[in-house]
N, C-alpha and C positions, 0 to 999 in steps of 0.2 A: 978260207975258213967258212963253214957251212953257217946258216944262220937257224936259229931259232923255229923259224916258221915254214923255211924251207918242202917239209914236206908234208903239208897244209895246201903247199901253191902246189901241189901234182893235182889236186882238184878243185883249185879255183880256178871261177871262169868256166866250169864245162857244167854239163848240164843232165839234171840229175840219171839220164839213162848210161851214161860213162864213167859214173863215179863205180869204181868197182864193189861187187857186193860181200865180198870177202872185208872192206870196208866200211862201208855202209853197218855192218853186222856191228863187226868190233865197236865204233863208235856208241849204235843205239845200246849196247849191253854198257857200256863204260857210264852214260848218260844216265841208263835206269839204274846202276848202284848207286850214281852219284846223288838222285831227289831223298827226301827225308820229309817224314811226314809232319815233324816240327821245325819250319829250317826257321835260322835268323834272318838270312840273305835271301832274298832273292832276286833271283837274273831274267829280267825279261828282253829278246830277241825280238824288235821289230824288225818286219821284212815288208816290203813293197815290189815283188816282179824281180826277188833277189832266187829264183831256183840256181842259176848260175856259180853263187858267192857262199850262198848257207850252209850248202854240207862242209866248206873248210871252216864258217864260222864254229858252225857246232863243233868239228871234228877238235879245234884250238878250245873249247870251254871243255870239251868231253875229258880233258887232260890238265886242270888245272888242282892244283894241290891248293888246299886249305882246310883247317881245323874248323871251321866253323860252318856249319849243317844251313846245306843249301839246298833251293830249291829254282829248277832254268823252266822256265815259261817262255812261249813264243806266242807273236801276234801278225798273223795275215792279216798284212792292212791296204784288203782290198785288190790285190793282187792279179793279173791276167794271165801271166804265165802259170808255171807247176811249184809253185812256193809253199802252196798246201802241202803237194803230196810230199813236199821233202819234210817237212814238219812231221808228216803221217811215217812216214819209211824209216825215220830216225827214233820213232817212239816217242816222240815229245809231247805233253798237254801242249796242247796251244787255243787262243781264241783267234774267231776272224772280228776283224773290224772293217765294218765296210765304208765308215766314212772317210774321207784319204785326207791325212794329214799326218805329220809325224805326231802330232800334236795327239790328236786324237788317238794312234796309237800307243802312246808314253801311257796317257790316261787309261785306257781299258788294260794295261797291264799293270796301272796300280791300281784298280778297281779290281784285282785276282789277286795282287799280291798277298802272300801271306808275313813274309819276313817281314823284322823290324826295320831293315836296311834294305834299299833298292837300289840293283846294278844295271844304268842303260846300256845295251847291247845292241849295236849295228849289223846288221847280218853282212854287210861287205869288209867286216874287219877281223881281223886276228888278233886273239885274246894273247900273252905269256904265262905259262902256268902258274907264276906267282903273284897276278895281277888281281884276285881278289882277297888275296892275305895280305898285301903291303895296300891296298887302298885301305882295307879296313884299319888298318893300324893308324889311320888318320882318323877314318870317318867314328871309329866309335869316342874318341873323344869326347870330352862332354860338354867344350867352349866350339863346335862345329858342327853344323849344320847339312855341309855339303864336299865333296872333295870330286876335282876333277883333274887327269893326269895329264900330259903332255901325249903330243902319239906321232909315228914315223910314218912314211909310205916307203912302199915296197918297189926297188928298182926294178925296168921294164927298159925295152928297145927304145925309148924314147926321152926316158928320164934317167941319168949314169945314176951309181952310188955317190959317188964324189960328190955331181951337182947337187943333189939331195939331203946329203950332208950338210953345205954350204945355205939350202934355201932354210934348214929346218934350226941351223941355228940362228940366224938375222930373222926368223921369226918367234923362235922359243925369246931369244932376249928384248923383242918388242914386248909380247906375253909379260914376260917376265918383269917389264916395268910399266905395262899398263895394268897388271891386277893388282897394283897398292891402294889406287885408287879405282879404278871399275874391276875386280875380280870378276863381273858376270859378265862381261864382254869378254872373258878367257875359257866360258865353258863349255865344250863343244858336247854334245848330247854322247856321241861313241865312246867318251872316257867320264862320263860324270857318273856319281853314288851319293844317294844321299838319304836322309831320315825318312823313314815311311810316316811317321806319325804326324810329324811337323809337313811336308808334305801333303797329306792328306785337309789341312787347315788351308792350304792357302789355294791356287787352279793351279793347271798345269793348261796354258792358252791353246783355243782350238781353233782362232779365228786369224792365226797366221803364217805366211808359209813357212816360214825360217826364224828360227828364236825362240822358239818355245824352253827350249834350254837355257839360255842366258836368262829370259824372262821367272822361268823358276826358278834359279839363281840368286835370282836378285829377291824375290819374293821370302827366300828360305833364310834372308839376312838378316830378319828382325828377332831370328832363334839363333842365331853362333855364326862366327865365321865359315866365309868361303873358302877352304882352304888348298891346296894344288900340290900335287906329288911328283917330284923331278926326277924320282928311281928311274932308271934305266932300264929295270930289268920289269919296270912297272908299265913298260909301254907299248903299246899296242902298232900294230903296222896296217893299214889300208888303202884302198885306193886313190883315185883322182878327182873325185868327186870336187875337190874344192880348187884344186891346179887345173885339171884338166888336161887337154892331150899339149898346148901348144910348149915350147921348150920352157926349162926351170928357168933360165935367164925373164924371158917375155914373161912368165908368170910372178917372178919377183916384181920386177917395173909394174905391173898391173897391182901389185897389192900395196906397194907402196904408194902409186897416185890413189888407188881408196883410200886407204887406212889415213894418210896427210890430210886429205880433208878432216875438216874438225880437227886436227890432231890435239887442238886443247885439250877435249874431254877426257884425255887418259891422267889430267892433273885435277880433276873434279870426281869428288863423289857423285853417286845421284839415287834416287832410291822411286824414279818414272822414266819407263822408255818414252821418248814420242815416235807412235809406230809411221811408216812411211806409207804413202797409196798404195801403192806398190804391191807392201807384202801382208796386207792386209785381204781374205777370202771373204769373198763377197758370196752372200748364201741366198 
């Protein structure tokens, strides 16, 4: 049975001179119907050195159904490879940000936003066409602040379906009992949307490598809850970014000896990270 995203993966991974232009076309015309010059939403695409991944990103938004008037922004954040020119070939606004941080990128694309509602967008991930109508049906809410979904990765020579299966539930159900009490330690930047306004009051951190997400998360809890979308048809599939190449088995064992440390704090609120050295950008 074919999947959803399947033919999305005909041009992920290759590089923007092989993505065919008989494609390429169709998408940028899909894309330019799709902006509106008052939207509610809008979808901003960081990319960093993503030429590879971006035209299936886009090609998966260029195809999303929803009732409510959007507008996709993209941010070259800082970029060495052709990440620009896939931006430029697709007909997208986009800004460059040259400071490198996701952090930083998040930022200069809610400093352009226009919508009342912001959607973070990974250029290494694939969207489902119904992924910005079933988040909204949480996010406009008036007791919520924020909403972030659960998300798949996409089998490879390396990783089966089965395994993957197996790794994405004993993690969804970790999630799933560590966000009663820390929800921002459940929200990864690829599947999060949340209030522009309230957002705008509070930062979105620039001064560290990983967490900028969770850390706005937590910041946007003093206006509504956190709240998280289990739809299926709400979730998105990407890379290895956070497993890696080595097998799903050795990538389970590894997350469980992190995640066990401290394993208390998922029975604690807290409303302060204590950042670590580590991931902390030293300027």
């Amino acid at each position: 049975m074919p999947n959803w995203y399947d033919k999305y993966m005909t041009v992920y991974g290759r590089p923007l001179s092989e993505v065919p232009q008989e494609i390429i076309i169709d998408i940028r015309e899909r894309l330019l119907r799709m902006q509106t010059s008052e939207p509610l939403v809008s979808i901003v695409v960081i990319a960093y050195n993503e030429e590879c991944r971006l035209a299936a990103c886009l090609w998966s938004l260029s195809e999303l159904q929803t009732k409510y008037p959007i507008e996709i922004l993209g941010v070259n954040n800082n970029s060495k490879d052709r990440t620009e020119e896939v931006f430029k070939s697709f007909g997208l606004q986009y800004y460059n940000e040259v400071k490198q941080s996701p952090g930083f990128a998040r930022k200069c694309g809610l400093d352009h936003a226009r919508g009342k509602y912001y959607f973070c967008i990974d250029a290494d991930t694939l969207y489902p066409s119904s992924y910005v109508e079933l988040m909204m049906g949480v996010l406009k809410k008036q007791n919520v602040s924020c909403v972030s979904s659960f998300w798949s990765f996409f089998p490879d020579e390396n990783h089966s379906s089965l395994g993957l299966k197996c790794y994405e539930f004993v993690r969804d159900m970790f999630l799933f009992v560590q966000h009663f009490k820390r929800p921002e330690l459940c929200v990864r930047g690829m599947v999060f949307a949340f209030k522009v306004d309230y957002a705008r009051q509070v930062r979105i951190r620039t001064d560290i490598r990983r967490g900028e997400d969770g850390s706005l998360a937590l910041s946007l809890k003093k206006f509504g809850k956190i709240s998280f979308l289990y739809n299926r048809k709400a979730r998105p599939v990407t890379g290895y970014g956070t497993i890696g190449q080595q097998s799903i088995l050795q990538s389970l064992i590894d997350h469980v000896k992190i995640q066990g440390k401290g394993i208390t704090r998922v029975f604690r609120s807290t409303n302060h990270y204590e950042d670590s050295e580590d991931n902390l950008i030293k300027r």
